[in-house]
N, C-alpha and C positions, 0 to 999 in steps of 0.2 A: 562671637567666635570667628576666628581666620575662617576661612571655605578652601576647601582643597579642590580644584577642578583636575579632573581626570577623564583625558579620552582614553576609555576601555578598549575602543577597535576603529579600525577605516580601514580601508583600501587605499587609501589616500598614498605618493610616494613620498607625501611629507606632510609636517604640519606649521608650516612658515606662513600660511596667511594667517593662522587663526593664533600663534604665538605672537606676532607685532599688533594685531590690535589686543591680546591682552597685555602686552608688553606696555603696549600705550596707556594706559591705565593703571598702572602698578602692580597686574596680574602675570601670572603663569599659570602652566599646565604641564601635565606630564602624560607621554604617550603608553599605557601599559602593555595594549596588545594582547588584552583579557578577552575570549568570547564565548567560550562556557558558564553554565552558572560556578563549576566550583573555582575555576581561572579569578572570575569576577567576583567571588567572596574571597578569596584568599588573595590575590594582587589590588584589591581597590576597598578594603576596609576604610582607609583614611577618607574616601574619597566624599563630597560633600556636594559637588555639581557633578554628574558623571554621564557623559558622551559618549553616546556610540551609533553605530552602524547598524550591526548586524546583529551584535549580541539580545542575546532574550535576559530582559530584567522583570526575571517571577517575583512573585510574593516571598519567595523562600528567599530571594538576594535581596532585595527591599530587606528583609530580617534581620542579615544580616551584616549592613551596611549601618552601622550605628549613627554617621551623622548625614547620612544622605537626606538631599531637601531637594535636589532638583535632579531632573531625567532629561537630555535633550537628545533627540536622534539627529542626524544626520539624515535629511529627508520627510516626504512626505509623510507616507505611512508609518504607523506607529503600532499595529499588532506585536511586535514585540516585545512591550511592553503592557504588563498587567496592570491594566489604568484604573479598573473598581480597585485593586488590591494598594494603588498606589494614593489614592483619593482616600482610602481609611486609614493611610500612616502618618497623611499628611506630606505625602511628597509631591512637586509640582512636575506634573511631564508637559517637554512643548516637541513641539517638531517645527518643519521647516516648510511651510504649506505654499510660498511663491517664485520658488527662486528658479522654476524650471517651467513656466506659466507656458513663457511663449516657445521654448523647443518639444515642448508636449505637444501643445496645437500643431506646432508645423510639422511634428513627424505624425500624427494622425494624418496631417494632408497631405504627405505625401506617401502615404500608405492608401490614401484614397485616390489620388490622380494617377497613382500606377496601376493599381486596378480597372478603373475608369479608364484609362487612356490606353490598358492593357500591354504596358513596356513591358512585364513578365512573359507575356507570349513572344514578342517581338526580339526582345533578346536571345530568346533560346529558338528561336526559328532563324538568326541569321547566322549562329555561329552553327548551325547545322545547314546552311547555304540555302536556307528559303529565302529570298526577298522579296516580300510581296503581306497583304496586310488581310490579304482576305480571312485568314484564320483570325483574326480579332475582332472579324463579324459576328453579334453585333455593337457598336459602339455611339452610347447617347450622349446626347450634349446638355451640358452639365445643368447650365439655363432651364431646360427643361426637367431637372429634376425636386424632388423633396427627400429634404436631408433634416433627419431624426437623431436629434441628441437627448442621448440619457444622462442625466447629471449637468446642470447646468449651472456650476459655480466655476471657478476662474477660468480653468482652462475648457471646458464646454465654451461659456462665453467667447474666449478668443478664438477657441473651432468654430464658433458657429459663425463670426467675423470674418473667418476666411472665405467659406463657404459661399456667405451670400456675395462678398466680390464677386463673384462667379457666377451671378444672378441667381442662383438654388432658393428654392423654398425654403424656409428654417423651421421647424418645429421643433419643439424640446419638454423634455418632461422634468419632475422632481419632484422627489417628495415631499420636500420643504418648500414654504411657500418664499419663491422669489422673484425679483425685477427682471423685466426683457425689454430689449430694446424694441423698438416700434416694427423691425422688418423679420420677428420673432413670436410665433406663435405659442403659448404655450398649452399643451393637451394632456388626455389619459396618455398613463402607458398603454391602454392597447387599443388607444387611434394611433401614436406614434407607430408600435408597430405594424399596423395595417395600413397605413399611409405612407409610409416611409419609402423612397429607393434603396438611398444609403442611411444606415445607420451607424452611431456612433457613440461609444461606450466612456461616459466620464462621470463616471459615479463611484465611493468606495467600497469594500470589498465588503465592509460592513454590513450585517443583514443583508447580505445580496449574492452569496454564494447560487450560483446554479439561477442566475435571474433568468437567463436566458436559455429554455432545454426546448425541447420537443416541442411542448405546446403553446410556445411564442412563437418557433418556426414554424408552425403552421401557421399562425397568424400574419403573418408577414406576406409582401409580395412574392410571387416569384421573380427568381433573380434579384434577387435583393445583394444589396454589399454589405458587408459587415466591419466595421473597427474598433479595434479594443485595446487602447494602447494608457489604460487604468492598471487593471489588476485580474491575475489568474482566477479562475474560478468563475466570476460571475459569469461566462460562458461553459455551459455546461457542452467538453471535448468531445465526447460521442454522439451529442446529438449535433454537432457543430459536424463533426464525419460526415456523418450522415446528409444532413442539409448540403454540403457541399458533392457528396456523391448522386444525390440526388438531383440537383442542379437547381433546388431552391433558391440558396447562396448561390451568388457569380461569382464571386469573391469576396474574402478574407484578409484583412489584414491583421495581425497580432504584434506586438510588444512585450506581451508576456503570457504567461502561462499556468496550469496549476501549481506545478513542479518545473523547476526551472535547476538546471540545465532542458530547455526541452530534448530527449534520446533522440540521436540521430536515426531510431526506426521508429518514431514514434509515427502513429497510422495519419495522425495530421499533414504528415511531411511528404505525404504520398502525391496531395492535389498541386498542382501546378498554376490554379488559381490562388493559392494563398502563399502571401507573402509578410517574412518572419524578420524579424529585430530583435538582440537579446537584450531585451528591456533595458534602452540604451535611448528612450525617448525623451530623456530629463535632459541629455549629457548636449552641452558645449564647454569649451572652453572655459566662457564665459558662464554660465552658469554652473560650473565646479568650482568656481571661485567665487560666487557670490553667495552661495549656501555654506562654505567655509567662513565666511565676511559673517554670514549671519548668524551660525552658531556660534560663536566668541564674541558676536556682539551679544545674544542672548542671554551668554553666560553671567557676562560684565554686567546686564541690566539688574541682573537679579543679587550678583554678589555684591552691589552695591545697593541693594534696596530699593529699586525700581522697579516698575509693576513690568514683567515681563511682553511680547507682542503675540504670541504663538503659544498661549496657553489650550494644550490642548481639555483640558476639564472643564475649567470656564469655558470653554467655544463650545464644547458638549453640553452643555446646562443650562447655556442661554437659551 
C-alpha cells in the first residue's frame, strides 16, 4: 500500500528540511496541525506514518487510525504516546533519542558553573551597585569536587566528559548495567547521593517520578548542588523548596519542571540560588535542524522498508 506521512503538530515555522529529504526520495508529507485526540482522528485518518510533537496518540486514536503503522515524535521523550497500547496494534513508535546530545550536556554545565561560580549572585549585586564578591563566600574549586550523575546514557556520558576536564571526581549511577570510561566511577544510588557535591539528573521520567524527595535530601551532603535539565517530576518541588530553604542545596539548577509553564509565583522562584531555563536545553540551531533531518529520514527508512534506527519498542525489549 502507498503510506501517507502526516505531520500532526510542530512548533516548527516550517517544514522545508524535512520536505527535501522526502522530496529526495520520491516522498511527501502533509502539515495537518492536529493536536487533540479528536483533531487527530478526524484530520489524519489517511495518515499511515504520523509525526508529531506534542500531540497525545492514545489507544483511542491508534483505533481509529485505520492504516497507521508508524508513530515518530519530534524529540526525546515519548510519554505521549501510549506504547503498550501501540505494541498490541502493531504500530512502530520511534523518537529522536541524539540529536540534542551535546546542547543538553553543555546547558547542564552551565547551569552548574553559574551556580559554582555564583554569576547569579554577582549579577544582581552589581546592578544594585555592590562590587565586591564577598557575598559569593563560599566558593570551591571545582578540582576538588565529586560530581554525581544519575543516568548515565548519552548525555550523562557527555556531562560527565565535561566535568572531569575540570579535574572533578565522576561518579555515576544506573539502573541498567552500563560501560564507563576509566576516570568514571560507577556506584549505588545512595553512595552517589551521599558522596556527591554536585549532582546531576539524566535519567527518564520513567519509573522515576519523585526520585528525588525528602529522604534523598537527607542523604545528601550539605550544600550540595543540584541539576536537572531531564525531566519535571523526578524532583520532587517541595522537598526541592524545602532543601533549598534550608540551605541543604546551595543551588539549583532546572530545565524543566513538573508543569511547565513554571507560574511566575511559583514558591521555587522565590530562591535566588536557583537558576531556571524553559526547557530549552535540546535547542541550537543546529540541533533543530538535525532532529528535522532525522525525523524524515526515519520516516523514508521505514516507508521504504528498512529497519527503522530509533525503535522505541525494540530499545525497550532488548
Amino acid at each position: 500500500m502507498a503510506h501517507k506521512i502526516v505531520i500532526a503538530d510542530c512548533d516548527h515555522n516550517d517544514i522545508d528540511i524535512e520536505k527535501v529529504i522526502l522530496s529526495e526520495n520520491g516522498l511527501d508529507c502533509d502539515w495537518r496541525k492536529c493536536i487533540t485526540e479528536d483533531e487527530l482522528i478526524k484530520g489524519c485518518t489517511d495518515a499511515s506514518v504520523l509525526i508529531i510533537q506534542y500531540a497525545k496518540v492514545t489507544r483511542r486514536v491508534m483505533e481509529k487510525l485505520p492504516d497507521l503503522k508508524l508513530v515518530i515524535r519530534y524529540g526525546v521523550g515519548y510519554d505521549t504516546v501510549d506504547v503498550p497500547a501501540a505494541m498490541e496494534l502493531g504500530i512502530e513508535v520511534c523518537n529522536v533519542p541524539d540529536y540534542g546530545t551535546n546542547e543538553v550536556a553543555d546547558h547542564a554545565l552551565a547551569h552548574t558553573l553559574c551556580l559554582l561560580r555564583k554569576l547569579y549572585k554577582t549579577n544582581s549585586d552589581i546592578r544594585s551597585g555592590e562590587w565586591n564578591f564577598i557575598s559569593t563566600m563560599p566558593i570551591r574549586r571545582i578540582n576538588c569536587l565529586t560530581v554525581g550523575v544519575i543516568g548515565f546514557g548519552r548525555i550523562g556520558k557527555q556531562y560527565a566528559k565535561r566535568m572531569e576536564a575540570f579535574g572533578a571526581k565522576i561518579i555515576a549511577y544506573d539502573v541498567r548495567e552500563v560501560e564507563a570510561p576509566s576516570y568514571v566511577s560507577l556506584v549505588s544510588f545512595d553512595e552517589l547521593l551521599s558522596a556527591s557535591d554536585i549532582i546531576s539528573i539524566h535519567c527518564p521520567a520513567d519509573n522515576n517520578l519523585n526520585l528525588i524527595g525528602e529522604k534523598e535530601f537527607e542523604s545528601m551532603k550539605d550544600g550540595v548542588y543540584l541539576i536537572n535539565v531531564s525531566r519535571g517530576g523526578i524532583i520532587d518541588e517541595e522537598a526541592l523548596d524545602n532543601a533549598l530553604s534550608s540551605g541543604k542545596v546551595a543551588g539549583c539548577g532546572l530545565d524543566v519542571a513538573l508543569k511547565e509553564p513554571l507560574p511566575s509565583n511559583h514558591p521555587l522562584l522565590r530562591h535566588e540560588n536557583l537558576t531556571v531555563s524553559p526547557h530549552m536545553a535540546w535547542y541550537s540551531e543546529d540541533s533543530a535542524q538535525e532532529l528535522k533531518r532525522k525525523v524524515a529520514l526515519e520516516a523514508t527508512r521505514f516507508v521504504k522498508g528498512e529497519s527503522v534506527l530509533y525503535s522505541v519498542i525494540t530499545n525497550s525489549t532488548n
